[in-house]
Backbone as JSON Lines, residues from 0, in Angstrom:
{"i":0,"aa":"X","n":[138.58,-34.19,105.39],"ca":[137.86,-34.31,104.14],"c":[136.89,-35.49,104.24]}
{"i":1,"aa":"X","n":[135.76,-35.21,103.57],"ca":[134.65,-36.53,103.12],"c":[134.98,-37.13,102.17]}
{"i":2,"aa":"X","n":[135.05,-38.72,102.41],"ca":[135.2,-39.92,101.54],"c":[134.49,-40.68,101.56]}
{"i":3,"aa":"X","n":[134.23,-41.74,100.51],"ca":[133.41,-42.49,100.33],"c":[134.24,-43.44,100.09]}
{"i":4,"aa":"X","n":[133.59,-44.86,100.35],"ca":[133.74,-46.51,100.08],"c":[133.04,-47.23,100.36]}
{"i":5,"aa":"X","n":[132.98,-48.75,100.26],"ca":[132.24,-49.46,100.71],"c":[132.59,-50.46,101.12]}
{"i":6,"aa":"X","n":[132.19,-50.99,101.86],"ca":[132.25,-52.28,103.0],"c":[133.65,-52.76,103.09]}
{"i":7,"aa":"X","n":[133.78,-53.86,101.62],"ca":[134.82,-54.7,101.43],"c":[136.29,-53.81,100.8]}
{"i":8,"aa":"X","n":[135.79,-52.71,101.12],"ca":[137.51,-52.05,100.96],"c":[137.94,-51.53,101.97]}
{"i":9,"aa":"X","n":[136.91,-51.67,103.28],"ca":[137.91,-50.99,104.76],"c":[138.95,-51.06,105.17]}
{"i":10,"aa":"X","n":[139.25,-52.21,104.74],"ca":[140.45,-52.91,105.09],"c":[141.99,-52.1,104.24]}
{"i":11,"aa":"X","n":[141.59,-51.21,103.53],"ca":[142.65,-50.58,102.39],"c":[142.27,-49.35,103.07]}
{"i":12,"aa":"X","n":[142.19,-48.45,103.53],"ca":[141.98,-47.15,104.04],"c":[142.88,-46.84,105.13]}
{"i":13,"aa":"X","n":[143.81,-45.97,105.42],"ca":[144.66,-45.84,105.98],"c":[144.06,-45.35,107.52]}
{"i":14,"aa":"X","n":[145.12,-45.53,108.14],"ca":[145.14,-46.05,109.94],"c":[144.34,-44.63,110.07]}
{"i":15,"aa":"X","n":[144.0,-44.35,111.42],"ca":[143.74,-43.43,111.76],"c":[142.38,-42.4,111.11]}
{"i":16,"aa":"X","n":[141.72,-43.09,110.12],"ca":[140.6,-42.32,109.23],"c":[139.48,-42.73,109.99]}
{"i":17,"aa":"X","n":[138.58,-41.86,110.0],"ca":[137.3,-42.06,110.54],"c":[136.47,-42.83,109.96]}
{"i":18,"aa":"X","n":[135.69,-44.28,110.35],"ca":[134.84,-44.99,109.41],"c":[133.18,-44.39,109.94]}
{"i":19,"aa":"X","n":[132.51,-44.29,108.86],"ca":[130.9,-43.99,109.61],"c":[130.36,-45.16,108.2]}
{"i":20,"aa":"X","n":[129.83,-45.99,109.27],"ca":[128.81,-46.83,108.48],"c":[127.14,-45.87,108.05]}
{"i":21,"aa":"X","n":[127.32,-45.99,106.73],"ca":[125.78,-45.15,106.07],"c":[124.96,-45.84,105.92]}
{"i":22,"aa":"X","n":[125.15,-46.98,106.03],"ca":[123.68,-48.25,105.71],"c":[122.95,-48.78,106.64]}
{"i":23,"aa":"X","n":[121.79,-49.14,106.21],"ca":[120.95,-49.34,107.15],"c":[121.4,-50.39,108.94]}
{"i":24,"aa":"X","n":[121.44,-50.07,110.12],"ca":[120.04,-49.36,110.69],"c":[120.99,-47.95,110.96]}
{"i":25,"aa":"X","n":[121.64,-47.41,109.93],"ca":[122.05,-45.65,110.3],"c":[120.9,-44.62,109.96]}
{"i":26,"aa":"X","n":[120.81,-43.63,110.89],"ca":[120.18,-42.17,110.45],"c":[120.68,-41.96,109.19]}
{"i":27,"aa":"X","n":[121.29,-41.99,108.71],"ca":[121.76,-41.55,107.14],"c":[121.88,-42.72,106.27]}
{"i":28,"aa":"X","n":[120.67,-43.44,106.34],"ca":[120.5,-44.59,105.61],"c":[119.07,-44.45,104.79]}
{"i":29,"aa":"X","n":[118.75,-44.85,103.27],"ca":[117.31,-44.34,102.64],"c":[116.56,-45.26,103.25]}
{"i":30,"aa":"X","n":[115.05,-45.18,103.6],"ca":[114.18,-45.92,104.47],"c":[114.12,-47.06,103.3]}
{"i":31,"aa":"X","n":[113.98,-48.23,103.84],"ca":[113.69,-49.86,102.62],"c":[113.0,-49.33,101.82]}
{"i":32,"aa":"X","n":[112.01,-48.81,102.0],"ca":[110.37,-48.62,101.08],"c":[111.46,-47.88,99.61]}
{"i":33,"aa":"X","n":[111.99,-46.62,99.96],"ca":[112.72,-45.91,99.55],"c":[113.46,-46.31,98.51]}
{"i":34,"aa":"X","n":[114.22,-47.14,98.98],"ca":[115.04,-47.8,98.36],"c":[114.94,-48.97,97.41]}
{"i":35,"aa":"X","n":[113.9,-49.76,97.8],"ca":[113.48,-50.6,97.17],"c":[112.64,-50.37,95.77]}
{"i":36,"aa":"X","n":[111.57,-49.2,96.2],"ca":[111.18,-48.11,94.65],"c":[112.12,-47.96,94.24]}
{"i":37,"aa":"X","n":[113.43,-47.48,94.31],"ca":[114.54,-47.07,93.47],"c":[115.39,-48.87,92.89]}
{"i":38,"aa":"X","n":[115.23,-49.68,93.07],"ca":[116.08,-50.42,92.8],"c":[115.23,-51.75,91.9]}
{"i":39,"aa":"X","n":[113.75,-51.25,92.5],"ca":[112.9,-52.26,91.45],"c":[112.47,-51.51,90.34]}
{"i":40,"aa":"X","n":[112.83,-50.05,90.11],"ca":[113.18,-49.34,88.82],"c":[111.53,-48.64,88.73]}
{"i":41,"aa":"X","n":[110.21,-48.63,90.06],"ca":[109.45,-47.58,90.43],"c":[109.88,-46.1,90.12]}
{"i":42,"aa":"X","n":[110.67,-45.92,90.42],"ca":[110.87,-44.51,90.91],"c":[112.46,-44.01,90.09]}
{"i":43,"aa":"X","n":[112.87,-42.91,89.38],"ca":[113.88,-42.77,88.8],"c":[115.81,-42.43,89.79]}
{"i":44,"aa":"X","n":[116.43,-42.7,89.39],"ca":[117.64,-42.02,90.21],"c":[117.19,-40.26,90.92]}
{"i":45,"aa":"X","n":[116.88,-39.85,89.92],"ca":[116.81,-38.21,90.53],"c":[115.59,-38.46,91.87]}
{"i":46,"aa":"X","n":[114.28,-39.05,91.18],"ca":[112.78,-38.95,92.21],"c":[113.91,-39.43,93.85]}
{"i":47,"aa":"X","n":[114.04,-41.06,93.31],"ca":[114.73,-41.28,94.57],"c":[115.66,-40.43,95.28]}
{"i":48,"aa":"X","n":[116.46,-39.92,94.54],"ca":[117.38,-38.38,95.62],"c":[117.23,-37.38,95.64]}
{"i":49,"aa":"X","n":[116.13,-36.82,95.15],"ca":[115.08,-35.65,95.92],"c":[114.14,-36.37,97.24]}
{"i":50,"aa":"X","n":[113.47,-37.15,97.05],"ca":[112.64,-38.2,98.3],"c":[113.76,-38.49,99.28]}
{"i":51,"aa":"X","n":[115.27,-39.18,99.32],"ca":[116.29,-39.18,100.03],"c":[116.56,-38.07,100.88]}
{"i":52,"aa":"X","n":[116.98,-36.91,100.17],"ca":[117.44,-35.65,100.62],"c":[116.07,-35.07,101.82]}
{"i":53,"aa":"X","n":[115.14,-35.32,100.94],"ca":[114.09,-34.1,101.57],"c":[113.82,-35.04,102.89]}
{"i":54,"aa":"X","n":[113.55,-36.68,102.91],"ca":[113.77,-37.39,103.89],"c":[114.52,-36.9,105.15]}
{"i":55,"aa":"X","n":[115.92,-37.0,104.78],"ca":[116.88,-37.25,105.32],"c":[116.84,-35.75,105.85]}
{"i":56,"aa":"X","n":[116.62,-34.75,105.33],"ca":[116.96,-33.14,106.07],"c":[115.34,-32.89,106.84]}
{"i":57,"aa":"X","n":[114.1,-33.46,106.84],"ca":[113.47,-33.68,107.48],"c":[113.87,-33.76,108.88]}
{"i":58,"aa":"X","n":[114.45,-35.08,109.41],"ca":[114.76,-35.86,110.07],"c":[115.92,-35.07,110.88]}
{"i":59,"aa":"X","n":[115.46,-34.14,112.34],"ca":[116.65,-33.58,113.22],"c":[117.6,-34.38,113.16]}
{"i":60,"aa":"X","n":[117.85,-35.53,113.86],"ca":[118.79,-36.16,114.69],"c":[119.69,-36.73,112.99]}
{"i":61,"aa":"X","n":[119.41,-36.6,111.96],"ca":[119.94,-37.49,110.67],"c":[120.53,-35.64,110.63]}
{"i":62,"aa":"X","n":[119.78,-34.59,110.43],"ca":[120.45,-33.45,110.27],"c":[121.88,-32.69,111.24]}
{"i":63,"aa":"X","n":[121.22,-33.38,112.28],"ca":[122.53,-33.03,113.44],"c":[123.83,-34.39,112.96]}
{"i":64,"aa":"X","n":[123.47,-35.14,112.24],"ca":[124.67,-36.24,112.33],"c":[125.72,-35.42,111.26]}
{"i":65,"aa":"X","n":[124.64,-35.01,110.37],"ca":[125.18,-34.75,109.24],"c":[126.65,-33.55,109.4]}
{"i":66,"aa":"X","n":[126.23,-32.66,110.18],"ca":[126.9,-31.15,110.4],"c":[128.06,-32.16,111.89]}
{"i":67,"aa":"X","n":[127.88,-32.7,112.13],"ca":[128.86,-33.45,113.21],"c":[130.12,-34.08,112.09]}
{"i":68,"aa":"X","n":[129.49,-34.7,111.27],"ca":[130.51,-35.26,110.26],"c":[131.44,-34.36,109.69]}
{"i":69,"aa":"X","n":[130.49,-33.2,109.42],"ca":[131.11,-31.56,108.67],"c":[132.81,-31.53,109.33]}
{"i":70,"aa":"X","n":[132.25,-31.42,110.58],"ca":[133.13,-30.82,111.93],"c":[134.06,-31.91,112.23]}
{"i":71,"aa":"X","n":[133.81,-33.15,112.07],"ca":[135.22,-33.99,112.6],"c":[135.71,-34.04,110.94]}
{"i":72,"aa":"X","n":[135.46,-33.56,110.04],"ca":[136.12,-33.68,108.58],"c":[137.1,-32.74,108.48]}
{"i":73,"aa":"X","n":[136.95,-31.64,109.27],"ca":[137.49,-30.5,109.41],"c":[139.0,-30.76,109.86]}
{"i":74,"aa":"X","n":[139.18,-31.76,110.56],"ca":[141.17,-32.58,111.26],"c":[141.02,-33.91,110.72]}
{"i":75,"aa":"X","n":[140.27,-34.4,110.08],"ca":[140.74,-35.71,109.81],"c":[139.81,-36.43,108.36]}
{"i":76,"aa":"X","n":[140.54,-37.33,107.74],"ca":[139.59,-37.96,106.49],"c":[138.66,-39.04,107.12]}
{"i":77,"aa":"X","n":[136.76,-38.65,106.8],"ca":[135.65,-39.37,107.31],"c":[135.56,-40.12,106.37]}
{"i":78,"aa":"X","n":[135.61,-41.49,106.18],"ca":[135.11,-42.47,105.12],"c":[133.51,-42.48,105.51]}
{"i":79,"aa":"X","n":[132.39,-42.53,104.27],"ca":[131.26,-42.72,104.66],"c":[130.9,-44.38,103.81]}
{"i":80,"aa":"X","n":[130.65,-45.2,104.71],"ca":[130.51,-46.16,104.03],"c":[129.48,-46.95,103.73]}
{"i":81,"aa":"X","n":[129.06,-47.74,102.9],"ca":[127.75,-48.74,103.06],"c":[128.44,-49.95,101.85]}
{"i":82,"aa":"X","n":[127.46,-50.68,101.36],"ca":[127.5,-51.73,101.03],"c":[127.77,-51.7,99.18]}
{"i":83,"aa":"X","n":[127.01,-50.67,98.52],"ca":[127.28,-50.03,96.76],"c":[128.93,-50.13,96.92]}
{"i":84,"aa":"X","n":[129.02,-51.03,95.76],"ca":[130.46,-50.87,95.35],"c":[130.78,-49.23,94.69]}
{"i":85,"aa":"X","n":[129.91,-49.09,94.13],"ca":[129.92,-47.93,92.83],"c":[129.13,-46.76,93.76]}
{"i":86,"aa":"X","n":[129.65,-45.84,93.84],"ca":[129.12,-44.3,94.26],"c":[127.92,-43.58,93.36]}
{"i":87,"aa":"X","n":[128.0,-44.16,92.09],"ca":[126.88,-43.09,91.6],"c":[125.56,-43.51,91.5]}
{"i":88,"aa":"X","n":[125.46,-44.37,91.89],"ca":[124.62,-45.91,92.37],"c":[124.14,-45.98,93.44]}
{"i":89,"aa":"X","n":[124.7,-44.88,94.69],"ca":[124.72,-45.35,96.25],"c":[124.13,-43.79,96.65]}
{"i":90,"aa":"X","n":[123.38,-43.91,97.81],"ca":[123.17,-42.95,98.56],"c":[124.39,-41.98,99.42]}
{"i":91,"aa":"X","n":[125.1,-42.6,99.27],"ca":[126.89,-41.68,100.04],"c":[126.86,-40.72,99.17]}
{"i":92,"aa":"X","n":[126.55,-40.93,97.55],"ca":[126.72,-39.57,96.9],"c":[125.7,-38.56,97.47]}
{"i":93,"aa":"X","n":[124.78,-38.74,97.75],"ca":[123.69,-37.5,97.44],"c":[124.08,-37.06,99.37]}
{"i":94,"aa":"X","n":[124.49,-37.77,100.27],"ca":[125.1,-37.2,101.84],"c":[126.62,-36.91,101.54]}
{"i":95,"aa":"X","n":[127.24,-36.93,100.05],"ca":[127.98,-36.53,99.8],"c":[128.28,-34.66,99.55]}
{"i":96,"aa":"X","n":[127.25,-34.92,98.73],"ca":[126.52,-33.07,98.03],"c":[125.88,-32.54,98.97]}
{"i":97,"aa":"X","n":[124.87,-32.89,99.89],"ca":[124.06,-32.63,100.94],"c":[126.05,-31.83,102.11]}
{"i":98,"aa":"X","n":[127.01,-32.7,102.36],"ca":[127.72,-31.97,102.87],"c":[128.54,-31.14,101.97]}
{"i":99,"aa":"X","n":[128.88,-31.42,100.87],"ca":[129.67,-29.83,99.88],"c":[128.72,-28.84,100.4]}
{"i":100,"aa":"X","n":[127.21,-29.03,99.48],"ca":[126.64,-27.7,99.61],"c":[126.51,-27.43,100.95]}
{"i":101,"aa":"X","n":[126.49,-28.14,102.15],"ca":[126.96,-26.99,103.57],"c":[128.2,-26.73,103.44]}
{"i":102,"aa":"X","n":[129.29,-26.49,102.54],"ca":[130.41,-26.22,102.77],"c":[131.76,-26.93,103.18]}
{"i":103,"aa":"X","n":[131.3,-28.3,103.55],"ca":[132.57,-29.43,103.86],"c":[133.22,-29.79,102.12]}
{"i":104,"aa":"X","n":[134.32,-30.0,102.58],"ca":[135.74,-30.42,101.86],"c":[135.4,-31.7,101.55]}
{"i":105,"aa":"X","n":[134.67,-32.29,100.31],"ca":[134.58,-33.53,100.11],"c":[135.75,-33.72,98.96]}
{"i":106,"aa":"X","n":[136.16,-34.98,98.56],"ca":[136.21,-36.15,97.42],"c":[135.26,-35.97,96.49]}
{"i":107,"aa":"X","n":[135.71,-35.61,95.4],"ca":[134.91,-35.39,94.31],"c":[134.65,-37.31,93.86]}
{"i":108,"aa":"X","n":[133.51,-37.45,93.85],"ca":[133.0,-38.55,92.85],"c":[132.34,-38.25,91.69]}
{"i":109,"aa":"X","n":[132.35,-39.62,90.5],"ca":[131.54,-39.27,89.23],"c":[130.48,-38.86,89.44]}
{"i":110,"aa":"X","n":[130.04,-38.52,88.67],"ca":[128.33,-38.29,88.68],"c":[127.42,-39.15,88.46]}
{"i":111,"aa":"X","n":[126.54,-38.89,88.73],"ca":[125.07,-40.15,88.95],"c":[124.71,-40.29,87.42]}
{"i":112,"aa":"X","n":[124.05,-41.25,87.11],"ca":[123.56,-41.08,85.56],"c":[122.72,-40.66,85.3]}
C-alpha cells in the first residue's frame, strides 16, 4: 500500500516499510518556480495541481518512478515522504491520486481545500 508522511515522523513507521523521499532534488518533487507560485498565494491549490500533475506525467523518467512505486506497493507499505507536515497542503497528495487513479492501493488522506 501507498503512504504518506513527513520527514520528522520516520522515525515512528514500522521496520521493514519502504521510505521514498518526494522532495526536492526527487523526480517527484514540484519544480521551485512551481511551488513557490503556490505558496506566495500566485497561483491557487487546484492551478498548482493541475501544473504539478501535467508537469510531473510530462516528465518519462518521474512517470517510470511513479508505476515502479505502483509495483513495490504491491508486497510491501511505500511511505512517500517530504517535508509538509499536513497532506492536503503537500504534493504527496496529488502523487497520491496520480497512483489510485493508475490503480495502486493507497491510504486514503483528507482532502485538499
Amino acid at each position: 500500500m501507498i503512504k504518506q508522511t513527513y520527514l520528522s515522523n520516520l522515525k515512528n513507521l514500522p521496520p521493514g516499510s519502504l521510505r521514498i523521499r518526494v522532495c526536492r532534488p526527487s523526480l517527484l518533487a514540484p519544480p521551485k518556480k512551481l511551488l513557490d507560485e503556490y505558496k506566495s498565494g500566485k497561483i491557487s491549490w487546484n492551478e498548482y495541481s493541475d501544473h504539478f500533475r501535467l508537469q510531473l506525467l510530462a516528465n518519462k523518467d518521474a512517470f517510470e518512478s511513479l508505476f515502479k512505486l505502483k509495483g513495490l506497493a504491491e508486497t510491501r507499505d511505500v511511505y512517500l515522504y517530504c517535508y509538509e507536515k499536513d497532506p492536503r497542503h503537500c504534493h504527496r497528495s496529488i502523487l497520491m491520486k496520480i497512483l489510485k487513479d493508475a490503480g495502486a492501493k493507497v491510504e486514503e488522506i483528507p482532502s485538499c481545500p
